[in-house]
C-alpha positions in Angstrom: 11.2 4.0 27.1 14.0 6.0 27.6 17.1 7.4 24.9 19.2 5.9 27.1 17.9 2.3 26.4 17.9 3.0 22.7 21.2 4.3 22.8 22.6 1.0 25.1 20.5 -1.3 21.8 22.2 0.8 19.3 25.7 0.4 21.2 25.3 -3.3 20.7 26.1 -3.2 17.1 29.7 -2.7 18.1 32.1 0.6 19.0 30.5 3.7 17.8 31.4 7.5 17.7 28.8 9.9 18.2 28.2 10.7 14.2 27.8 7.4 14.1 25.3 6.8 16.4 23.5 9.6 14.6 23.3 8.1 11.3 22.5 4.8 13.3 19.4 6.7 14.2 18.7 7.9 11.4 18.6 5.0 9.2 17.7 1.6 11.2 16.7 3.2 14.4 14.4 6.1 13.0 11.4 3.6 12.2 10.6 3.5 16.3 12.8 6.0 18.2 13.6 9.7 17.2 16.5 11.6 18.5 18.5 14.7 17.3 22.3 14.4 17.7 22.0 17.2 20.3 20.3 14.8 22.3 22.4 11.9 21.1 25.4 13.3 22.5 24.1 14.7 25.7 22.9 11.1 26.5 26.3 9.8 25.8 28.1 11.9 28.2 25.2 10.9 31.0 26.0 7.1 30.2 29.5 7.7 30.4 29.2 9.1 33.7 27.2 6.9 34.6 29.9 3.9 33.8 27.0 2.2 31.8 29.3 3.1 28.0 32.9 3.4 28.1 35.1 6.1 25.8 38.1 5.9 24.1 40.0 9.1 22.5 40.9 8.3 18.9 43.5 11.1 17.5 42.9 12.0 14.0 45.5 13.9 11.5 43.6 17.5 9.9 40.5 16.7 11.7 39.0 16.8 15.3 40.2 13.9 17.5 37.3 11.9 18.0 35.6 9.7 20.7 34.2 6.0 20.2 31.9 4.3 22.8 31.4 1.2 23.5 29.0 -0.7 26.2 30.3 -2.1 29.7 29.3 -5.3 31.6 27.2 -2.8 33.8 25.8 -1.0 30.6 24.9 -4.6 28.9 23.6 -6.2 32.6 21.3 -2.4 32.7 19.8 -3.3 29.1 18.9 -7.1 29.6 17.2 -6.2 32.9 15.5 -3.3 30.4 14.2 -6.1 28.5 12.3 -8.0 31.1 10.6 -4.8 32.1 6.8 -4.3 30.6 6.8 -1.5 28.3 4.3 1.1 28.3 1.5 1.3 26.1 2.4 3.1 23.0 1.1 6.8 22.6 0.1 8.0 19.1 0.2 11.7 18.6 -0.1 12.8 15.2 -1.1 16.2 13.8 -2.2 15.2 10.3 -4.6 12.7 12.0 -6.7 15.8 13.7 -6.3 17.4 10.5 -8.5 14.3 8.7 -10.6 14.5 11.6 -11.7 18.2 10.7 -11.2 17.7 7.4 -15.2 18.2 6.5 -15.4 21.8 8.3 -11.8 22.8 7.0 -9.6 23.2 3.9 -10.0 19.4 2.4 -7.9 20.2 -0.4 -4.8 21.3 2.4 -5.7 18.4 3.8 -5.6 15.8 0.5 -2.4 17.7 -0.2 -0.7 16.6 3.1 -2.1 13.4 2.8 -0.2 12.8 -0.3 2.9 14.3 1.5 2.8 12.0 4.1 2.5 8.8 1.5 6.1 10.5 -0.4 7.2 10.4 2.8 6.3 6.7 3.8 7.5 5.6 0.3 11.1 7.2 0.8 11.0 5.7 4.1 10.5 2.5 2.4 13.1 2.4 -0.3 15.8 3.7 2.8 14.3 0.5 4.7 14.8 -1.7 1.6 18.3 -0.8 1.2 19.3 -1.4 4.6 17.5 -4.6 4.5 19.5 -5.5 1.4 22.6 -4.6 3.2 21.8 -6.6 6.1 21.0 -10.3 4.0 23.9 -9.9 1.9 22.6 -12.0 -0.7 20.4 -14.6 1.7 17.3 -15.4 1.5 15.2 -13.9 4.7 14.5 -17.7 6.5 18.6 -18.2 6.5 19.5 -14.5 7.5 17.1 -15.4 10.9 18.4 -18.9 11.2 22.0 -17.9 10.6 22.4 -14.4 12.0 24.2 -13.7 15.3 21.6 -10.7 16.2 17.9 -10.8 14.4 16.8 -8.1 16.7 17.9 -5.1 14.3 15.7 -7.0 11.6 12.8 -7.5 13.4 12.5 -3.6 14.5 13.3 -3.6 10.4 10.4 -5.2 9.6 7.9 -3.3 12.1 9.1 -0.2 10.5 8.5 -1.3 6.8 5.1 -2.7 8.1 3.9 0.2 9.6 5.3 2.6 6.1 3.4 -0.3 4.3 0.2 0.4 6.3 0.6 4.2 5.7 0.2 3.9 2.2 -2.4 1.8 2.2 -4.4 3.8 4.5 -3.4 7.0 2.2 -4.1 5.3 -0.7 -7.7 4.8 0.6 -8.0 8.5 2.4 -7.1 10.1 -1.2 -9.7 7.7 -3.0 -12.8 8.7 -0.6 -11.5 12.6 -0.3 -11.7 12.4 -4.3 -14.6 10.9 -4.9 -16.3 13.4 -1.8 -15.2 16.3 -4.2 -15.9 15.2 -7.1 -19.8 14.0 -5.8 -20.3 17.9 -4.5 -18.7 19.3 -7.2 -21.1 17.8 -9.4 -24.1 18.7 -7.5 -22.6 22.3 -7.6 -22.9 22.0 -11.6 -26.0 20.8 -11.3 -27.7 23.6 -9.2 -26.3 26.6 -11.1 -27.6 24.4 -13.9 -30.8 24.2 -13.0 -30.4 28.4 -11.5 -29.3 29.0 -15.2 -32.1 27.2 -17.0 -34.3 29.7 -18.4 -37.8 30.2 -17.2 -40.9 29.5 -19.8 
């Protein structure tokens, strides 16, 4: 998948500046596509050009005029043939995960430590996803939100991302148990060598 495509999706929510396509990203987009605004913005001037988004000047008093983009009829005919296109198998690449790997020949404790790091993380992640979720039933109940609502895709990707945050803590939860109860089996035997080492000899 291309930024372009996730920038088309995010356009369908309505007009849109560039800041707030950032924040889009950063809040209900982050849980399956990452972009800086950098490359947020760069994109938008290639879909522009390309006639796929539209742009509209709006002039602001004691700030920088600003523009808003919005999707065409080529931009939203370029995103439904998107969708009928197979995606690619998804690539995982994640540094923490060779770190577990070579855990046993490295610094564990660095290892626990970043562990833990990576479940605050997922938990934050979680409480950010809850309040968007919160913000998006407006007081319904989730069967009438997807029986009612005009769009349930944003709510969908929603759920995959609080899934997968879920799944990280689960999976953390159990790393941290077996990485504790690994030290504290070895430290024991530690004890009990220079034990036995100390015991004097009769």
């Amino acid at each position: 998948m291309s930024l372009k495509h996730a920038v088309l999706a995010a356009l369908l929510e309505g007009e849109a500046s560039g800041y707030d396509l950032a924040k889009i990203f950063d809040v209900s987009v982050a849980n399956f596509w990452a972009a800086t605004p950098q490359q947020l913005y760069r994109e938008l001037d290639r879909l522009d050009e390309a006639g796929l988004i539209t742009a509209r000047v709006v002039e602001q008093e004691r700030r920088p005029n600003k523009r808003m983009f919005s999707l065409t009829e080529p931009g939203l005919r370029d995103l439904a043939a998107y969708t009928s296109t197979p995606p690619r198998p998804s690539a995982v690449r994640d540094e923490l995960m060779v770190q577990v790997q070579a855990c046993d020949e490295g610094d564990t404790a660095a290892v626990r430590g970043f562990v833990a790091r990576r479940m605050e993380t997922a938990r934050a992640k979680l409480a950010r996803y809850d309040r968007l979720r919160e913000r998006m039933l407006d007081g319904r109940d989730e069967d009438s939100y997807l029986a009612e609502a005009e769009r349930i895709g944003p709510y969908l990707t929603l759920m995959r991302g609080r899934f997968f945050e879920e799944e990280n803590l689960r999976w953390g939860e159990r790393a941290l148990a077996v990485l504790d109860r690994r030290a504290a089996a070895r430290s024991g035997a530690t004890q009990a060598a220079e034990g036995v080492e100390a015991a004097p000899r009769g």
